[in-house]
C-alpha positions, 0 to 999 in steps of 0.5 A: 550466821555461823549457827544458821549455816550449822542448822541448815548443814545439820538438816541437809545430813538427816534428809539425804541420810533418810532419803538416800536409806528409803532409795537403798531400800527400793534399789536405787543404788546410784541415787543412793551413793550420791546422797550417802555422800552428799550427807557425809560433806554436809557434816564435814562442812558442818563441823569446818563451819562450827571450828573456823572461828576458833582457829582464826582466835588462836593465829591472832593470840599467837602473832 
């Protein structure tokens, strides 16, 4: 499950990356600033998705 949501996050950042640069170039700035930032959470919850489970590991080693 974690892989598949890691997947999905990591296409959602190349398709509103290309798409928001494609809105960039025809001057649709605010189109443009919502994608650029939807692209930027997608990788933040990427990365959050892949180290979750390490971080529940390391509390139950340290009880």
């Amino acid at each position: 499950m974690k892989t598949l949501i890691s997947l999905l996050l990591l296409i959602s950042v190349v398709v509103s990356g290309l798409t928001s640069y494609h809105l960039f170039r025809q001057s649709d700035y605010n189109i443009s600033a919502v994608l650029t930032i939807a692209s930027y959470l997608s990788m933040v919850f990427s990365i959050y998705a892949l180290t979750m489970h390490n971080r529940k590991a390391v509390v139950a080693k340290a009880k």
